[in-house]
MARGUZA-431949 format. One line per field, with one value per residue (C-alpha): residue in three letters; x, y, z. Coordinates in pm, 1 decimal. Example, Ala and Ser with C-alpha at 12.3 -4.5 7.8 and 13.67 -1.06 7.14 Angstrom:
seba	(ALA:SER)
xx	(1230.0:1367.0)
yy	(-450.0:-106.0)
zz	(780.0:714.0)
//
This chain:
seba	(UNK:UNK:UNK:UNK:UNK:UNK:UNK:UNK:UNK:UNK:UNK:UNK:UNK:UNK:UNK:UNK:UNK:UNK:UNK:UNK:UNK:UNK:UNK:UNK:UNK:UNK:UNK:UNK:UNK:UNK:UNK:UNK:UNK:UNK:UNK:UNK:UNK:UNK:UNK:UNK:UNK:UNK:UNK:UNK:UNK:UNK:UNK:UNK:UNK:UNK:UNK:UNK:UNK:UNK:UNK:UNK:UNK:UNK:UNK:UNK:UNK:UNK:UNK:UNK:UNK:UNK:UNK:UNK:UNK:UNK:UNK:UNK:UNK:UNK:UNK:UNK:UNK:UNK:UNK:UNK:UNK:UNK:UNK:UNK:UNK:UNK:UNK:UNK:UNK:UNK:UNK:UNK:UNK:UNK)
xx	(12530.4:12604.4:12800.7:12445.7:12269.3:12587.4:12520.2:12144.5:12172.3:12390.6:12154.8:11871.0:12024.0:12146.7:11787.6:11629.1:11886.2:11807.5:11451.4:11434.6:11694.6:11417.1:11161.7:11304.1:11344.6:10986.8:10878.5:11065.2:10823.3:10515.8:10360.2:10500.1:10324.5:10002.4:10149.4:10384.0:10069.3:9922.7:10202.6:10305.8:9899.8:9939.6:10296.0:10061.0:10167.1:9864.7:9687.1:9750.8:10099.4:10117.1:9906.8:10146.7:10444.5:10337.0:10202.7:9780.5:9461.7:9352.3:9092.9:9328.8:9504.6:9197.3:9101.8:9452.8:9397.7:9071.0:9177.7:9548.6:9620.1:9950.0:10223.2:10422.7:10684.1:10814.4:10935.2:11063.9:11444.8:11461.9:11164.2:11259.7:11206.3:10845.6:10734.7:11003.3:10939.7:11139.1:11096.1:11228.2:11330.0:11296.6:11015.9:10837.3:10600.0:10848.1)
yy	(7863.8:8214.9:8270.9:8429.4:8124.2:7893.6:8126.9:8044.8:7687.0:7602.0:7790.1:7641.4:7326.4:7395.7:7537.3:7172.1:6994.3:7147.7:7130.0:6749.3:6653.1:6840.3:6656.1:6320.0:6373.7:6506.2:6164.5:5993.2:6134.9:6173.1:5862.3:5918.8:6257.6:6182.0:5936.9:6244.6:6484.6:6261.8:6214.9:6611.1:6654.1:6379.1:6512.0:6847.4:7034.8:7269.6:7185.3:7564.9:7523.1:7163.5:7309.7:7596.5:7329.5:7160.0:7485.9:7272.7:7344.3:7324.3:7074.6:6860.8:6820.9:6755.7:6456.7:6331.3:6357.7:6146.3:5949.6:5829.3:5746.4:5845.7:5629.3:5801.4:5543.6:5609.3:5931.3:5782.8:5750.8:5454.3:5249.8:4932.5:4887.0:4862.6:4450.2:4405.7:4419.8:4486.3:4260.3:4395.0:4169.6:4487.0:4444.4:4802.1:4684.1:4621.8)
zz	(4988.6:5053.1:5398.3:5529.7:5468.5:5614.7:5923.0:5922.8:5862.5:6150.0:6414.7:6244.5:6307.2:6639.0:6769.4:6598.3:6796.0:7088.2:7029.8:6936.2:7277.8:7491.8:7297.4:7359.2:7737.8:7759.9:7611.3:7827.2:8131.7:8002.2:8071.9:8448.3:8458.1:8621.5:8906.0:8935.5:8953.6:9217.7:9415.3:9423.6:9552.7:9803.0:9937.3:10006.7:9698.3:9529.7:9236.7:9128.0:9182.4:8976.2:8674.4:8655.9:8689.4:8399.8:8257.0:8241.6:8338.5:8721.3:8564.3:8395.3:8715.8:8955.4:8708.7:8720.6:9113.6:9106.3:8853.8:9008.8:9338.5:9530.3:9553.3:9856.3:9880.0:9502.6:9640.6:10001.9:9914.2:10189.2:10000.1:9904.0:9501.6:9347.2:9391.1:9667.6:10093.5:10360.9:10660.7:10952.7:11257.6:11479.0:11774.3:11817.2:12081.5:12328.6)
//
């Protein structure tokens, strides 16, 4: 290998890295992305502004819309884990 192709080889290899690492941690949300697309909508966020997030179509994200609903308490940081209830002892009518 000439020192050219050396050169070429190693940021070939560094862009596929790269590449592959972003490709792996993309699968790792995809099949989260349309409870994520329905949650942004239902914390008020605007389907333009989601579609250019994710860099869709509007129309892609109003069918995620109909087609999901919201789960709010995912992104309440107080929410007790998915399956699991908090029972509170606390008397608000008093």
């Amino acid at each position: 290998m000439t020192e050219q192709q050396t050169a070429a080889h190693r940021a070939a290899r560094a862009l596929l890295d790269d590449a592959a690492a972003a490709r792996r941690a993309w699968k790792a949300y995809e099949p989260e992305v349309p409870q994520i697309i329905a949650n942004a909508h239902a914390a008020g966020m605007r389907v333009r502004d989601i579609a250019h997030a994710f860099d869709m179509g509007e129309r892609y994200v109003y069918r995620v819309i109909s087609e999901t609903p919201a789960n709010l308490d995912a992104l309440d940081e107080d929410a007790p884990p998915v399956g699991e209830y908090r029972i509170s002892t606390r008397r608000d009518d008093q």
